[in-house]
N, CA and C atoms as a LAMMPS dump frame, in Angstrom:
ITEM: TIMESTEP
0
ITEM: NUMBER OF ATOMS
522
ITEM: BOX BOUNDS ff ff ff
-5.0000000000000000e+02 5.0000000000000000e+02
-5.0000000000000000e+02 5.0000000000000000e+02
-5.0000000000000000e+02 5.0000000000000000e+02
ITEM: ATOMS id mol type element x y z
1 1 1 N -460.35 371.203 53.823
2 1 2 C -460.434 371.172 55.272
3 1 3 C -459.356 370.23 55.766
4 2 1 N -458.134 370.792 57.097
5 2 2 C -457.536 370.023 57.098
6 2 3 C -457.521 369.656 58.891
7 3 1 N -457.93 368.411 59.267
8 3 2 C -457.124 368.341 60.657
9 3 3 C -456.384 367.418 60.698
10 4 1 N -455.496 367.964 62.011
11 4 2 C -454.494 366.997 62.541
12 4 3 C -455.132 366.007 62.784
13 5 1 N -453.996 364.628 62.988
14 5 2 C -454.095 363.769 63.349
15 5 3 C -454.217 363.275 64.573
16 6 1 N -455.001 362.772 65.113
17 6 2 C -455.226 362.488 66.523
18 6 3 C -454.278 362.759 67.654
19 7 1 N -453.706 361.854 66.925
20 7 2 C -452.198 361.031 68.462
21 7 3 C -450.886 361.887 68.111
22 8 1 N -451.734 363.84 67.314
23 8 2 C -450.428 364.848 67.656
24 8 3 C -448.909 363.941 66.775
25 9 1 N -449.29 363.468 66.085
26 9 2 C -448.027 363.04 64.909
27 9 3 C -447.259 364.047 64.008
28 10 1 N -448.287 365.376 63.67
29 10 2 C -448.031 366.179 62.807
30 10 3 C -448.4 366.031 61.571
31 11 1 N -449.113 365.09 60.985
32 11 2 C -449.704 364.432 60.089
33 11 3 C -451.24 364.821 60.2
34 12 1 N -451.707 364.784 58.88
35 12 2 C -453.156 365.819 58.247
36 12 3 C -453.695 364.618 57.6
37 13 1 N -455.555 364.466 58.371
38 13 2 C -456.428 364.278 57.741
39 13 3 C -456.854 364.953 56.543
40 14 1 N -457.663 364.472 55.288
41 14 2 C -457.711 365.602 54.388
42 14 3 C -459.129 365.209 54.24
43 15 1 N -459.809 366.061 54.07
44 15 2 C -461.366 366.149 53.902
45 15 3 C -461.968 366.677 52.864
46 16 1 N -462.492 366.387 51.524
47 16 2 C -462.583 367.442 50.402
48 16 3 C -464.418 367.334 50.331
49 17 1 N -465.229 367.673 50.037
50 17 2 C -466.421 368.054 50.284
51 17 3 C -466.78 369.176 49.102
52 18 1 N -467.452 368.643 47.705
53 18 2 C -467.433 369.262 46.636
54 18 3 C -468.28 368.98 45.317
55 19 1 N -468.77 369.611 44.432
56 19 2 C -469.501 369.104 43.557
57 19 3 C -468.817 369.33 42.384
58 20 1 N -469.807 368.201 41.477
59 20 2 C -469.171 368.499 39.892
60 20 3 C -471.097 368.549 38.937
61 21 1 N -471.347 369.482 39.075
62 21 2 C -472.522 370.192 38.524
63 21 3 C -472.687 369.205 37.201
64 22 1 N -472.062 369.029 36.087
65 22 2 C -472.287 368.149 34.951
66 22 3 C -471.806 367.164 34.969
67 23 1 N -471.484 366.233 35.997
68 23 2 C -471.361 364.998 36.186
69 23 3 C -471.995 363.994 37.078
70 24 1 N -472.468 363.001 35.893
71 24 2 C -473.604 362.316 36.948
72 24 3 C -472.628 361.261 37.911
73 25 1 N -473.335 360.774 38.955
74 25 2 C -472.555 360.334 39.855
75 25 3 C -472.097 358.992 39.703
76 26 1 N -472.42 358.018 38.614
77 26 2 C -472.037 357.074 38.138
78 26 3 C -471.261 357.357 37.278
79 27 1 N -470.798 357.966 36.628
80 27 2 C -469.869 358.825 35.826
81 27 3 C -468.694 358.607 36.677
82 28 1 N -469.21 359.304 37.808
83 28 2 C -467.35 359.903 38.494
84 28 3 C -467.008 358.649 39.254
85 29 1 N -468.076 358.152 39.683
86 29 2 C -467.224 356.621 40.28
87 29 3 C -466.749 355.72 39.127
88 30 1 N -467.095 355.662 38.468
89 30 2 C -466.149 354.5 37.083
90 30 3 C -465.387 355.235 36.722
91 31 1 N -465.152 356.603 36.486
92 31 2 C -463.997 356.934 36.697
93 31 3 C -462.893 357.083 37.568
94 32 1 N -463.113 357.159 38.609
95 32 2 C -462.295 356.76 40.176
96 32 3 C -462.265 355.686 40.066
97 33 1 N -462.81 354.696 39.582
98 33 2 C -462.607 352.544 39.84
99 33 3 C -461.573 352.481 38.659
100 34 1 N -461.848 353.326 37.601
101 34 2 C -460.629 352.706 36.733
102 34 3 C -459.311 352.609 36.3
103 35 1 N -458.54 352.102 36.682
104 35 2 C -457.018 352.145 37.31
105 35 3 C -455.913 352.375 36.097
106 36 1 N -456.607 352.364 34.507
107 36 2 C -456.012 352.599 33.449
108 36 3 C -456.476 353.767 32.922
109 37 1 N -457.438 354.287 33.271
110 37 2 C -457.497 355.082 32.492
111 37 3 C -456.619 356.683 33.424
112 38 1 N -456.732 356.392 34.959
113 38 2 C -456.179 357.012 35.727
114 38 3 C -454.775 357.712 35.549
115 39 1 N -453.969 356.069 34.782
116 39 2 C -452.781 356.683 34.324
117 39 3 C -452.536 357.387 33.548
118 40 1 N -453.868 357.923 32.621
119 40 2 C -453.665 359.269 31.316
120 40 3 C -454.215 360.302 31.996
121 41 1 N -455.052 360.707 33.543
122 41 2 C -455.098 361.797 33.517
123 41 3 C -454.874 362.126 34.478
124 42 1 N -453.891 361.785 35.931
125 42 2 C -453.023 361.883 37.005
126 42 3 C -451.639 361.812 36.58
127 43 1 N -451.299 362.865 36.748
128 43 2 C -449.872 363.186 36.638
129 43 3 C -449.044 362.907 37.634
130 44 1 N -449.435 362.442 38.691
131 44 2 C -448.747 362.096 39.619
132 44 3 C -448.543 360.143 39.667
133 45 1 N -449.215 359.729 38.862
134 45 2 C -449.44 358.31 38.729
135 45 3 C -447.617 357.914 37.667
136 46 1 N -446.975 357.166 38.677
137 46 2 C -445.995 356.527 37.663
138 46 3 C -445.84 355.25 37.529
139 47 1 N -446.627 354.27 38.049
140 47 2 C -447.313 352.79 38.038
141 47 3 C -448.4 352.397 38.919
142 48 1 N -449.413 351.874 38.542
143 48 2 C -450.366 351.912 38.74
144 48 3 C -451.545 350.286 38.277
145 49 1 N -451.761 349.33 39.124
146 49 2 C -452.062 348.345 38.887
147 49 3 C -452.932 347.397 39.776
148 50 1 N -453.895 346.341 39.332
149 50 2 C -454.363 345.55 40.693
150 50 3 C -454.141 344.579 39.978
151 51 1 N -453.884 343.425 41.01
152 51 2 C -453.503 341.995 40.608
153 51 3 C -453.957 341.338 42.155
154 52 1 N -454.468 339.747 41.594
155 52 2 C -455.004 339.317 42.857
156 52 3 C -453.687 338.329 43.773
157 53 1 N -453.551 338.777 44.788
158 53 2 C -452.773 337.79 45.887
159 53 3 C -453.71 336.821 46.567
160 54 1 N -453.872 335.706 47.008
161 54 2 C -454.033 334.933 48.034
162 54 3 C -455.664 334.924 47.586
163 55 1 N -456.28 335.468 46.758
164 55 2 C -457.258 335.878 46.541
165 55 3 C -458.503 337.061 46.778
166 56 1 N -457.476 338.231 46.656
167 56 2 C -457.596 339.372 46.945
168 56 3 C -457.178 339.971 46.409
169 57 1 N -457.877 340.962 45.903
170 57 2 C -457.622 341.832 44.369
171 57 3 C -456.561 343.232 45.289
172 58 1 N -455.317 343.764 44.895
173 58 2 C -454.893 344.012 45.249
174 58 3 C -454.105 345.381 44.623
175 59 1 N -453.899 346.569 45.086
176 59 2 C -453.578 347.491 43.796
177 59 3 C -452.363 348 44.05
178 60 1 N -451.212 348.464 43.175
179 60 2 C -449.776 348.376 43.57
180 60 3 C -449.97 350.185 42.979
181 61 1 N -449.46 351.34 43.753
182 61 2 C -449.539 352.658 43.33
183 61 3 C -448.427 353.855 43.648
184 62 1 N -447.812 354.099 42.106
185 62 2 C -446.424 354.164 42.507
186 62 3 C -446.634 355.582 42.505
187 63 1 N -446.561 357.122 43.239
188 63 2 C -446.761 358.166 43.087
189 63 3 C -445.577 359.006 42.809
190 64 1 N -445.456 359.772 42.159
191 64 2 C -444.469 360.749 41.413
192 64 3 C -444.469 361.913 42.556
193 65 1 N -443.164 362.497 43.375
194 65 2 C -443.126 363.234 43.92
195 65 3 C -442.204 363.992 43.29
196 66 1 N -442.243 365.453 43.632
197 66 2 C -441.112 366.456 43.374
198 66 3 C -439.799 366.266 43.518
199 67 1 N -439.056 366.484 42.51
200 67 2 C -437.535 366.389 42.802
201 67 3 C -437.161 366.764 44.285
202 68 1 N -436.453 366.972 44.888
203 68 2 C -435.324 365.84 45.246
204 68 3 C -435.927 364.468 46.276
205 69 1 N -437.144 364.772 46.419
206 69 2 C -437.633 364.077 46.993
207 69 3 C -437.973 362.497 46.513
208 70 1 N -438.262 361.477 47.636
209 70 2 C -438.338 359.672 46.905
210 70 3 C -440.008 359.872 46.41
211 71 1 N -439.972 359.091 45.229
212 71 2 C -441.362 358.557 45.299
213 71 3 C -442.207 357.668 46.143
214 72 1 N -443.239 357.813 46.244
215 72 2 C -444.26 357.048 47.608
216 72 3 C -444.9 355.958 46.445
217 73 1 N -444.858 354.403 47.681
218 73 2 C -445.798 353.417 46.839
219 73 3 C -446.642 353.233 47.849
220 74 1 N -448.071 352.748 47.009
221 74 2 C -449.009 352.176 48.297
222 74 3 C -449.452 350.993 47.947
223 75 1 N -449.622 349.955 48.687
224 75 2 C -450.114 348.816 48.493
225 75 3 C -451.464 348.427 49.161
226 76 1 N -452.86 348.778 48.695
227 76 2 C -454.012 348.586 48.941
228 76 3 C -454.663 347.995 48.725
229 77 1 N -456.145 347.875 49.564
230 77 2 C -456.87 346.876 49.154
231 77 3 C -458.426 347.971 49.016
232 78 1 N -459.246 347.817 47.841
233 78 2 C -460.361 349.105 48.222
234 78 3 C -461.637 348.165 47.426
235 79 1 N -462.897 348.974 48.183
236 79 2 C -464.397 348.179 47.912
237 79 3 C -465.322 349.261 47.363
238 80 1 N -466.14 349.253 46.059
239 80 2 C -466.696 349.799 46.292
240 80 3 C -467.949 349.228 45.847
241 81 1 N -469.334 350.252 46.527
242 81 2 C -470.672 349.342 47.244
243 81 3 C -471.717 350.294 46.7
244 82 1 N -472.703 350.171 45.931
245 82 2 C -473.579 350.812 45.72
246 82 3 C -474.595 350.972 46.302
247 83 1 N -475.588 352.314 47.245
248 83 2 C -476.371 351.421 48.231
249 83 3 C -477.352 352.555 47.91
250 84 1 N -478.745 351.827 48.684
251 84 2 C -479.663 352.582 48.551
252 84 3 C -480.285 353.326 49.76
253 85 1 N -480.246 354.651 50.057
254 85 2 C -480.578 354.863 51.497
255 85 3 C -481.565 355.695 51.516
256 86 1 N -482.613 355.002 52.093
257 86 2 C -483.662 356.109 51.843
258 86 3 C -484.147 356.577 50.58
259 87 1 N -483.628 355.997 49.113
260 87 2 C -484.315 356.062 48.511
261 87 3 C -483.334 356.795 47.209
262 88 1 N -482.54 356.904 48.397
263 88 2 C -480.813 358.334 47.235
264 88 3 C -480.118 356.614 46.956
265 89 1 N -479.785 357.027 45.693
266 89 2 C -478.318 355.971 45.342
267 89 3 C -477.459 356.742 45.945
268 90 1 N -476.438 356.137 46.742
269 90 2 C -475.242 356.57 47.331
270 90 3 C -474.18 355.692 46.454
271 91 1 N -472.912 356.002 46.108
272 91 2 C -472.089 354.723 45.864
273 91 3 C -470.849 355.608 47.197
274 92 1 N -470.175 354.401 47.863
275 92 2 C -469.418 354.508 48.896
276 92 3 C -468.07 353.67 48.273
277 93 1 N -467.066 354.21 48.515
278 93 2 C -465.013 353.644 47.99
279 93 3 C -464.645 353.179 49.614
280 94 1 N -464.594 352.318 50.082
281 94 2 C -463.29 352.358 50.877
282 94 3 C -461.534 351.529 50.87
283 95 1 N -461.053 352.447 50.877
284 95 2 C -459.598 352.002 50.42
285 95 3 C -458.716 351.941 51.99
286 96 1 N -457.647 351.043 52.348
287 96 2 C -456.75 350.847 53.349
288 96 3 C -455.934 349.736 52.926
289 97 1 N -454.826 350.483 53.383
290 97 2 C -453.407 350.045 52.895
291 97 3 C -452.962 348.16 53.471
292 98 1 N -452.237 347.167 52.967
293 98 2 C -452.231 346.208 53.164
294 98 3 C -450.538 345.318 52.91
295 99 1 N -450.304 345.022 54.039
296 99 2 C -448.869 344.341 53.304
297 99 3 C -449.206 343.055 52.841
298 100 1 N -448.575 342.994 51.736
299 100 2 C -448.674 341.849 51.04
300 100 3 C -447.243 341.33 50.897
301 101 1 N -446.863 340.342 50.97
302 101 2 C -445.631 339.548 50.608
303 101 3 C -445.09 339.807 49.218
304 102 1 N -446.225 339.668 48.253
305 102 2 C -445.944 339.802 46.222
306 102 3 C -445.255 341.109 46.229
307 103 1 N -445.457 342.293 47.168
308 103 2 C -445.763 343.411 46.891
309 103 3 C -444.173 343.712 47.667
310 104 1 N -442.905 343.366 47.659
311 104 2 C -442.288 343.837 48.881
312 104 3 C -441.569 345.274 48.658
313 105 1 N -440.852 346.01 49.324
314 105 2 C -440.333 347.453 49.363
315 105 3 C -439.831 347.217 48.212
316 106 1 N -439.756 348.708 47.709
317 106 2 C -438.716 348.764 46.364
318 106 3 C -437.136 349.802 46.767
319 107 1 N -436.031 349.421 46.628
320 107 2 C -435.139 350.337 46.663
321 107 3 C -435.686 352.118 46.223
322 108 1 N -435.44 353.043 46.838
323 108 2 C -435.362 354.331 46.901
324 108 3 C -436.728 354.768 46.73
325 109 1 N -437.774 354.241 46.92
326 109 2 C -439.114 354.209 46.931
327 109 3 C -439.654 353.876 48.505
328 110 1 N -440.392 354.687 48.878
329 110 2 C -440.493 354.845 50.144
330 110 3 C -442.068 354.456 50.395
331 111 1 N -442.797 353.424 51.124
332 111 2 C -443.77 352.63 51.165
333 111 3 C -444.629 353.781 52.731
334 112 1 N -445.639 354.036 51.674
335 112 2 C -446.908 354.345 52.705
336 112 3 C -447.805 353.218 53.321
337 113 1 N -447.231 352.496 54.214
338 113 2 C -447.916 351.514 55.443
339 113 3 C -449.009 351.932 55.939
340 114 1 N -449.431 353.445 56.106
341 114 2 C -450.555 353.643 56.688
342 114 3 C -451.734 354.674 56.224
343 115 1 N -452.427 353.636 55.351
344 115 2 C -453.388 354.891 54.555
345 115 3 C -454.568 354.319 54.547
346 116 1 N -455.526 355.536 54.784
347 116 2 C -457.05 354.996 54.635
348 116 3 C -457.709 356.087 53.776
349 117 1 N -458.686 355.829 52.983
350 117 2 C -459.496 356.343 52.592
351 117 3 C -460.884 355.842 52.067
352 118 1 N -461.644 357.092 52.329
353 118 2 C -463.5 356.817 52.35
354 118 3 C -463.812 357.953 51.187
355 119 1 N -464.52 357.3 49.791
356 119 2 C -465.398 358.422 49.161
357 119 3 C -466.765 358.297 48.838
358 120 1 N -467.66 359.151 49.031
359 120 2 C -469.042 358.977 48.49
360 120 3 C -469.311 359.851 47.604
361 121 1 N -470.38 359.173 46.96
362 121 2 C -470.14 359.917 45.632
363 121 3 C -472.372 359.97 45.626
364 122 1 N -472.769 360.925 45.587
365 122 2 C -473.974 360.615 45.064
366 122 3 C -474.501 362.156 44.357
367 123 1 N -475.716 362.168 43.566
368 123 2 C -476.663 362.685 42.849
369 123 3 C -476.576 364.2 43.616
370 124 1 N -476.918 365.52 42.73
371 124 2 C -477.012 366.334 43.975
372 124 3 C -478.353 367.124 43.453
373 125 1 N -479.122 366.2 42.927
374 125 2 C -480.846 366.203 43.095
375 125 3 C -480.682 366.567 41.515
376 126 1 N -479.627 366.999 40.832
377 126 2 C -479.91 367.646 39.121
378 126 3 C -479.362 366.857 38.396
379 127 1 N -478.653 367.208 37.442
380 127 2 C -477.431 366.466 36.534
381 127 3 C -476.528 366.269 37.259
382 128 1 N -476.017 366.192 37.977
383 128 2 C -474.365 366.557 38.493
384 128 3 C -474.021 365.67 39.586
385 129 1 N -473.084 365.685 40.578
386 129 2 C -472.977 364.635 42.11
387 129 3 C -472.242 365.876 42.994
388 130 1 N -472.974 365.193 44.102
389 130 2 C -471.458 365.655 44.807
390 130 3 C -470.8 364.62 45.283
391 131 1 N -469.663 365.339 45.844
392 131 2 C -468.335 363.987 46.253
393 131 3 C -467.888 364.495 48.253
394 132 1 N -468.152 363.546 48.291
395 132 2 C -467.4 363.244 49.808
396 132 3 C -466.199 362.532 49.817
397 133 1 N -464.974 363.037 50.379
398 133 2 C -463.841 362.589 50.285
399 133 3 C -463.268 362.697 51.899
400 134 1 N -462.537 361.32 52.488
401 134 2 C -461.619 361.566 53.564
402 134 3 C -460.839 360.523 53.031
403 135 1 N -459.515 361.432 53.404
404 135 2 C -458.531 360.299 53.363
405 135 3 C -457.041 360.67 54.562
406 136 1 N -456.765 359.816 54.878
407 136 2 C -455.302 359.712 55.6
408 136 3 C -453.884 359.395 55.371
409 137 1 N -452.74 359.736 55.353
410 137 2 C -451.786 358.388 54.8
411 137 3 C -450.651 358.991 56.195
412 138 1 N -449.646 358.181 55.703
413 138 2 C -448.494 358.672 56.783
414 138 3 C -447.341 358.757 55.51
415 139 1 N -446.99 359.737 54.758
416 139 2 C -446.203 359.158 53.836
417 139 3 C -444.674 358.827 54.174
418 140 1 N -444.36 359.21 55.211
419 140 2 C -443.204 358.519 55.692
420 140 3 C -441.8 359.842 55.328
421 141 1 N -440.869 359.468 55.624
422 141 2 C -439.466 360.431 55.807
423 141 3 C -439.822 361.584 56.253
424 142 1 N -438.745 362.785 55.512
425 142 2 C -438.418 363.813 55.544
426 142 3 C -439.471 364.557 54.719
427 143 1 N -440.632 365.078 54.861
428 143 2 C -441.265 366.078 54.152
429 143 3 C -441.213 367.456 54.243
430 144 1 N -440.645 368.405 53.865
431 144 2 C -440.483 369.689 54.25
432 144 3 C -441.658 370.49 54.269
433 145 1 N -441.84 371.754 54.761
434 145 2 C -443.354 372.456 55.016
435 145 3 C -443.138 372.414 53.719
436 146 1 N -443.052 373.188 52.648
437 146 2 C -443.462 373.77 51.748
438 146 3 C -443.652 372.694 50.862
439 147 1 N -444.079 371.584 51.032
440 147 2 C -444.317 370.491 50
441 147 3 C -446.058 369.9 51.054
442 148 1 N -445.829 370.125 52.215
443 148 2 C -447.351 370.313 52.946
444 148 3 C -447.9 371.472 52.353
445 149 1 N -447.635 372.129 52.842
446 149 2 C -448.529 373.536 52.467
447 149 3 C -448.452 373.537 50.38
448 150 1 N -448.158 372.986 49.972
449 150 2 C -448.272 372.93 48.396
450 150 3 C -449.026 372.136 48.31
451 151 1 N -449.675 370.943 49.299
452 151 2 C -450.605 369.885 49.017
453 151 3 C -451.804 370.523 49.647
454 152 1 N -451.782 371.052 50.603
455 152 2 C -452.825 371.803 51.374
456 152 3 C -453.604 373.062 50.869
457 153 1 N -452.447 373.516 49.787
458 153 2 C -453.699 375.027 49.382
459 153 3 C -453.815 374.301 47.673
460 154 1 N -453.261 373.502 47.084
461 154 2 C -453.247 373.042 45.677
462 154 3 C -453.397 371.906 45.417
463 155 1 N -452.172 371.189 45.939
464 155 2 C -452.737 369.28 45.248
465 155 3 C -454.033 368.784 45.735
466 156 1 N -454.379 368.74 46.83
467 156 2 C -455.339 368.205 47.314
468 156 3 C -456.557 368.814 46.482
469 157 1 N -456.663 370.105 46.938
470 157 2 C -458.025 370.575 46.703
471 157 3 C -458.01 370.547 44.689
472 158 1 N -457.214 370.537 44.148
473 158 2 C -456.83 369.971 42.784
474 158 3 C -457.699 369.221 42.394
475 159 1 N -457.977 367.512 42.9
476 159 2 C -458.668 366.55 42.681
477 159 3 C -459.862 366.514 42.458
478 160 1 N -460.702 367.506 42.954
479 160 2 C -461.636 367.386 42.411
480 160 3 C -462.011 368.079 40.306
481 161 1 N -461.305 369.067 40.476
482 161 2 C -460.902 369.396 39.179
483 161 3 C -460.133 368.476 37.867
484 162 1 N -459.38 367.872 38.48
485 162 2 C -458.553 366.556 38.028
486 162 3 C -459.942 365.658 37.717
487 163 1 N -460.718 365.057 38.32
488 163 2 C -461.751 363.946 38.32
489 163 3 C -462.633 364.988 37.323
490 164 1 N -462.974 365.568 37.663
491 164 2 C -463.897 366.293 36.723
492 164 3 C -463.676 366.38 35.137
493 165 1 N -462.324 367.219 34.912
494 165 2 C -461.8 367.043 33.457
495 165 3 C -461.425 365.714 32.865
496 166 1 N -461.041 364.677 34.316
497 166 2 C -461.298 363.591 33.26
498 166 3 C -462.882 363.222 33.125
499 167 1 N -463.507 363.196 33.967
500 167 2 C -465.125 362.636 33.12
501 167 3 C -465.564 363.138 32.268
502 168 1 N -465.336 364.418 31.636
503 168 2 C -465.484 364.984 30.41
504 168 3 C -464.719 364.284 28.944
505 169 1 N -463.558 363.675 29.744
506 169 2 C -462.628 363.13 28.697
507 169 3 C -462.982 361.45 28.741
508 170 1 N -463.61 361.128 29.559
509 170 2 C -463.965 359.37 29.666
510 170 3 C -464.516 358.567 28.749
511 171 1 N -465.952 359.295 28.137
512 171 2 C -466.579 358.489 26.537
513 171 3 C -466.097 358.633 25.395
514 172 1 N -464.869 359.669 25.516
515 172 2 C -463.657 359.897 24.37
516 172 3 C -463.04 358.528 24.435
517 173 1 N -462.484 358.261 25.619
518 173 2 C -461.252 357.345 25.807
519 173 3 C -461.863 355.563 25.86
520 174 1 N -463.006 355.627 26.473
521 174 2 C -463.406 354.046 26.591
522 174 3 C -464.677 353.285 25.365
């Protein structure tokens, strides 16, 4: 599901709304929290790290874009909260982007300043979860349609498939 962005920028909210039938929902969030193991099964990950500034745990995320295009970094800060509502475990991610001084631009690497994202992750009454996903970014320059519309009918909706095959692959690896 995709909408525009409010203030008519031309820029896409992304909304993914989806289940993973054999994965329990503590499963897929330690796999989404863990920032090493991420780098063996995102292909789009080409550094990837948190380190604390000022005293704030802080995550540096270098993304692999298509030739001829720059790679995107993000510099974030994200929480996540396990809660009980009504009686459902919910676990809730929220991630938004942060300048940090440690963190400054990199030559030919092009810095996403403006990104938010929200995921929930809970039980979907059997074995399995479903996942609530919004997220935003502005990734900045020259993006041509056909690298939107390649994120819009494939990368995006991808991720949940991506998260999935890795939680199958997670008690292999840790």
């Amino acid at each position: 599901l995709f909408i525009p962005f409010p203030q008519q920028s031309g820029l896409y909210e992304y909304k993914i709304f989806g289940g993973l039938a054999d994965i329990p929902p503590k499963l897929c969030v330690d796999v989404y929290m863990d920032l090493d193991f991420r780098k063996e099964w995102d292909q789009y990950v080409k550094e990837l790290y948190e380190k604390t500034y000022d005293g704030e745990k802080v995550i540096y995320w270098e993304v692999k874009y298509p030739f001829p295009l720059s790679n995107r970094d993000y510099v974030y800060i994200r929480e996540c909260r396990e809660m009980d509502v009504d009686g459902r475990k919910i676990w809730v991610v929220l991630a938004k982007s942060v300048a940090v001084a440690q963190c400054p631009e990199k030559p030919g690497i092009i810095r996403v300043k403006n990104y938010k994202q929200s995921m929930v992750v809970e039980s979907d009454g059997k074995a399995g979860c479903k996942v609530y996903m919004y997220c935003f970014d502005n990734p900045g320059g020259m993006i041509p349609s056909w690298l939107v519309n390649w994120a819009s009918k494939s990368g995006v909706p991808a991720f949940l498939k991506d998260i999935h095959n890795a939680c199958l692959n997670y008690s292999k690896s840790t």
